[in-house]
N, C-alpha and C positions, 0 to 999 in steps of 0.2 A: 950367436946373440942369445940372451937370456931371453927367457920369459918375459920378465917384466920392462926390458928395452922394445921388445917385439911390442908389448902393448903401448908404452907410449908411441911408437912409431905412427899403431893404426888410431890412437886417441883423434879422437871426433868432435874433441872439446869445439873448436871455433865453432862448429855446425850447429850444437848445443846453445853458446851463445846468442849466434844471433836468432833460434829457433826463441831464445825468451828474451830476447829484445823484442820482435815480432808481435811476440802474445800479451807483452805489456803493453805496447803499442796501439793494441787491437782491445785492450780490456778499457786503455783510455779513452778511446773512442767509444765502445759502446755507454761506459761512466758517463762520458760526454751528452751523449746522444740522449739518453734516459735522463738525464737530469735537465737538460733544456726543457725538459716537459713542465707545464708549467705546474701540474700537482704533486711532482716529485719534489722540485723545485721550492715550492711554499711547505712541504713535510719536512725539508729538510733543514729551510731556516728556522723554522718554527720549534726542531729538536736537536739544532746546531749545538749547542753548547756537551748535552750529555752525547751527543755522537760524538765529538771530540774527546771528551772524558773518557768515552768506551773503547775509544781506539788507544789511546793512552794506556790505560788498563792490560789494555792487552798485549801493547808492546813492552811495558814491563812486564808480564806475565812470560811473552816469551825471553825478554832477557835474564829470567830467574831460572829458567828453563834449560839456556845454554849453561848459565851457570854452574847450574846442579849439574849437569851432566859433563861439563869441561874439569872443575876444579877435581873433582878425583883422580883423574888422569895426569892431571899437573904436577898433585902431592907425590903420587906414586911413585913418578920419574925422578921428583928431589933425593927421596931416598933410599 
């Protein structure tokens, strides 16, 4: 058996998984928790609109991100 069958074999992915299922799970809840506060709560309606903007921002920020770093490796392999 090669190397690289030997490693899939001992691959630990599923463990991985639900190790960040778990921690999203557990980030929900603390989110949860802190935000029923009731001063988080009113901080957060009160700058609802540009936290959302900011988050937006920033998931295109990262999609420009993958971009720039995927599309050279795509062209590459074209030609």
């Amino acid at each position: 058996m090669t190397g690289r069958a030997r490693g899939i074999r001992d691959w630990r992915g599923p463990w991985l998984i639900f190790l960040s299922l778990a921690g999203g799970i557990a980030a929900y809840a603390i989110l949860i928790g802190i935000l029923g506060t009731r001063r988080i709560r009113t901080l957060y309606q009160r700058h609802e609109l540009a936290i959302t903007r900011m988050c937006g921002v920033m998931f295109i920020g990262f999609a420009a991100n993958a971009l720039l770093h995927a599309v050279p490796g795509l062209l590459a392999n074209k030609v």
